[in-house]
Backbone as JSON, one array per atom type, in Angstrom:
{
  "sequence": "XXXXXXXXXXXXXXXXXXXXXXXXXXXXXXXXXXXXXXXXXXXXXXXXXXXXXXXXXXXXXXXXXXXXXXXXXXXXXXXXXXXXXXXXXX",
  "N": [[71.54, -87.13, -92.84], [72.06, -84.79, -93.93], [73.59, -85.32, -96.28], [71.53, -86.24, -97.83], [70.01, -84.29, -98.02], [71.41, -82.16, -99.09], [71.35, -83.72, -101.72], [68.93, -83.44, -102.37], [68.33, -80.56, -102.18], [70.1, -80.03, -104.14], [69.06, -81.51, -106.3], [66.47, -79.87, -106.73], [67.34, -77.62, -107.26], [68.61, -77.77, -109.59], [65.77, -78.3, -111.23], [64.49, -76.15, -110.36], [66.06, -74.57, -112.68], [65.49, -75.61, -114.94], [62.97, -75.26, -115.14], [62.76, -72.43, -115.04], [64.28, -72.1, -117.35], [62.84, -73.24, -119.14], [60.29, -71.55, -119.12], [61.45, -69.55, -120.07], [62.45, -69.99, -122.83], [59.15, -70.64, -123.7], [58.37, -68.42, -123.49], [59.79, -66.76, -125.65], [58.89, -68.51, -127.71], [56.53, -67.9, -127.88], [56.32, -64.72, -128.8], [57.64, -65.09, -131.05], [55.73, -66.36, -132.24], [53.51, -64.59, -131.74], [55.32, -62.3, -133.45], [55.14, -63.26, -135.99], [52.63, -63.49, -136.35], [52.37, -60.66, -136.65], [53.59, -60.48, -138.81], [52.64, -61.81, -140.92], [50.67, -59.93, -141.47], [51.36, -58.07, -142.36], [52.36, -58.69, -144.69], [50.55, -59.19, -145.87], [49.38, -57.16, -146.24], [50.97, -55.9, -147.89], [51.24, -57.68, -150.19], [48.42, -56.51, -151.13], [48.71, -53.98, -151.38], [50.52, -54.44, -153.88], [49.07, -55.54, -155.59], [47.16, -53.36, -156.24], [49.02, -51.32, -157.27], [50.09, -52.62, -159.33], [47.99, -52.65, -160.84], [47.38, -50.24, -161.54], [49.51, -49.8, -162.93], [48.69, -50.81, -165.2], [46.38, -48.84, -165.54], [47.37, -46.74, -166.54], [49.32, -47.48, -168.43], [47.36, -47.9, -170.15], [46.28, -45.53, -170.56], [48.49, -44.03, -171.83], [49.41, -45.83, -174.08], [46.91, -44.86, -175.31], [47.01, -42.29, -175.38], [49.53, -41.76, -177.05], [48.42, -43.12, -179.63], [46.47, -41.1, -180.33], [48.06, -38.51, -180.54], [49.37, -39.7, -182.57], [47.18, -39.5, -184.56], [47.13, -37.18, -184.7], [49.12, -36.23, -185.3], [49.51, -37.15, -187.91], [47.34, -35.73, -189.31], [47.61, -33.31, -188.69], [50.13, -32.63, -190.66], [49.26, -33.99, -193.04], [47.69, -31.65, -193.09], [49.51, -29.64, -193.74], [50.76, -30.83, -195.97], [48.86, -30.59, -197.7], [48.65, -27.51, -197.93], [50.81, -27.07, -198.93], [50.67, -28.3, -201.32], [48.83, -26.36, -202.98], [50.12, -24.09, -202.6], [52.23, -24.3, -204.78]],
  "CA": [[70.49, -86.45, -93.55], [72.81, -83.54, -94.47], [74.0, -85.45, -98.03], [70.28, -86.14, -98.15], [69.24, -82.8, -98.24], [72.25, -81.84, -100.17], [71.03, -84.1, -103.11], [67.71, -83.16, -102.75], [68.7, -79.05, -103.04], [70.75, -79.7, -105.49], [67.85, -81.5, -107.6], [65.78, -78.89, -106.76], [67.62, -75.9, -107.9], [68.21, -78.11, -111.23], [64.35, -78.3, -111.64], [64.55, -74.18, -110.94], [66.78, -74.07, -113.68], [64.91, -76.03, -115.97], [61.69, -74.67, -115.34], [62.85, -71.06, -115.74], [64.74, -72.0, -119.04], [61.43, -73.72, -120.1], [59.53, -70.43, -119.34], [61.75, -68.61, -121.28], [62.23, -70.32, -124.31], [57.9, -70.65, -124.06], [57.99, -66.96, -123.8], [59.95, -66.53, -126.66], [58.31, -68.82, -128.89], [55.58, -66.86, -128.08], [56.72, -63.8, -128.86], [57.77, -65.19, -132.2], [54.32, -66.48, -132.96], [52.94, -62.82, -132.48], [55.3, -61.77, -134.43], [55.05, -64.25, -137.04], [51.0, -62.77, -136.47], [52.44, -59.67, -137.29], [54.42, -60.52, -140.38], [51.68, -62.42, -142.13], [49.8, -59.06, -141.58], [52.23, -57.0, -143.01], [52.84, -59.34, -145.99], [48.86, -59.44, -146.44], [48.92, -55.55, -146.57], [51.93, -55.1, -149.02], [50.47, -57.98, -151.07], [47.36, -55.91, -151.5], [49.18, -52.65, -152.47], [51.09, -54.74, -155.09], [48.37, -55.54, -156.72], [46.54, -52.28, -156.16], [49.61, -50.9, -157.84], [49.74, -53.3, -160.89], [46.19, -52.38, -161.85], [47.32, -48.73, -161.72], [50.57, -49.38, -163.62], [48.09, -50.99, -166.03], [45.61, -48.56, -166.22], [48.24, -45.89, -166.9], [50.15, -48.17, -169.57], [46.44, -48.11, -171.36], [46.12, -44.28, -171.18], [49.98, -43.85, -172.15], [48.82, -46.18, -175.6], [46.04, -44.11, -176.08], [47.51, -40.81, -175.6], [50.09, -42.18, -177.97], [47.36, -42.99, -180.64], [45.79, -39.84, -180.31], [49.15, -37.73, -180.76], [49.73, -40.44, -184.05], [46.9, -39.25, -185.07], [47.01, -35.63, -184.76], [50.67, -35.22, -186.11], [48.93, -37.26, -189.0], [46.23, -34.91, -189.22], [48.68, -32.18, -189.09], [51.22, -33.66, -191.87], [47.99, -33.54, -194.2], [47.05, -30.23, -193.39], [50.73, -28.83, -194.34], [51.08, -30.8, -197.33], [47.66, -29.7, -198.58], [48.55, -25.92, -198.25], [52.11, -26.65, -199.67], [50.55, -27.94, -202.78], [48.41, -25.34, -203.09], [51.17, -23.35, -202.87], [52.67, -24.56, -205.87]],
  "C": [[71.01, -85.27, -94.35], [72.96, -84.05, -96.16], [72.01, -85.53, -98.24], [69.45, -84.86, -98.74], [69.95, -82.18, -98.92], [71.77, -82.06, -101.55], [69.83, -83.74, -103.53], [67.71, -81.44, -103.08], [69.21, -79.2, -104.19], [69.34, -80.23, -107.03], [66.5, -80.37, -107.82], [66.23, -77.17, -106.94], [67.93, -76.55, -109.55], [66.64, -78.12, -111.46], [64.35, -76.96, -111.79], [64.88, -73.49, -111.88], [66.05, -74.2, -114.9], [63.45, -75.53, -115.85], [62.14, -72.95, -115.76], [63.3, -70.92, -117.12], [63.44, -72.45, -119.93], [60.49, -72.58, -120.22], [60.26, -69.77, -120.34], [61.54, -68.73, -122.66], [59.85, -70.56, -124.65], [57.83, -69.27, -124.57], [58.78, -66.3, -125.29], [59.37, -66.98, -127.74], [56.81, -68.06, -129.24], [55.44, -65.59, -128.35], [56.98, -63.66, -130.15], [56.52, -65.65, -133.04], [53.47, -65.23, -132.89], [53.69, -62.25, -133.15], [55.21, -61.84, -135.67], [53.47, -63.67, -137.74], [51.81, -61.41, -137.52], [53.18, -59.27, -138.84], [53.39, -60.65, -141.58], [50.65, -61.4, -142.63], [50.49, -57.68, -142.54], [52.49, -57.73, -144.43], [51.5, -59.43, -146.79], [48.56, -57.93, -147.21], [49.96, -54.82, -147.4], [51.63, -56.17, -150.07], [49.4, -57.15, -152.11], [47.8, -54.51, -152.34], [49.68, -52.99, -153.44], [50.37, -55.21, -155.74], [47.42, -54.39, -156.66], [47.73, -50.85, -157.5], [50.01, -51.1, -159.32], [48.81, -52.7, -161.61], [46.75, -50.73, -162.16], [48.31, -48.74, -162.57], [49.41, -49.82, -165.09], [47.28, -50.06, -166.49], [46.57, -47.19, -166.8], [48.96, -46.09, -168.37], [48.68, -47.77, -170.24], [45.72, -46.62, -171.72], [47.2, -43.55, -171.85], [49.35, -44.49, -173.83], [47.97, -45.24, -176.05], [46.06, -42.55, -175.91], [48.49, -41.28, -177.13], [49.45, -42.03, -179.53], [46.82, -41.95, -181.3], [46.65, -38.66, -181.2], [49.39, -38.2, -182.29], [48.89, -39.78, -184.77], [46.84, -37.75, -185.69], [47.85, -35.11, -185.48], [50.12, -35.58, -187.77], [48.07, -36.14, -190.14], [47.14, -33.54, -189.66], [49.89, -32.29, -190.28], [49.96, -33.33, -193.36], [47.74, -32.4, -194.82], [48.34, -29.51, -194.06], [51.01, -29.23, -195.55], [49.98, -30.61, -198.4], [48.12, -28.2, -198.87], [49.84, -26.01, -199.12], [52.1, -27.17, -201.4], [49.92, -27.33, -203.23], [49.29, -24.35, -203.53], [52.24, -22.81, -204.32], [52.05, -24.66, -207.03]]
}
């Protein structure tokens, strides 16, 4: 009975083995599916600022043009006024 019980410990500390390696690797995959949770949440919430940031580079680019405009016009404006007084002048 001794080899008997030999073969039967021995299959039963291989099952120990394999069940604890099976917990582990569960516990890791689980571990990687929350963090996998936590990625998709982090990729959701720097998504959102990159387009929160677009719109702002945009609305910036469309006060940048129209400062631009403004300034075109003014130096215009000013350009006028100096060569009015300078033919006057003359």
């Amino acid at each position: 009975m001794n080899g008997g019980d030999s073969a039967l410990d021995l299959a039963a500390k291989r099952l120990e083995r394999a069940i604890a390696l099976l917990e582990q690797r569960l516990s890791e995959r689980l571990k990687h599916a929350a963090d996998g949770d936590l990625f998709d949440q982090d990729r959701a919430r720097l998504a959102a600022e990159l387009d929160q940031a677009r719109a702002r580079e945009r609305e910036l680019e469309e006060a940048g043009a129209e400062a631009s405009a403004a300034l075109g016009r003014a130096i215009t404006e000013i350009r006028a006024a100096l060569n009015g007084h300078a033919g006057q002048e003359h």
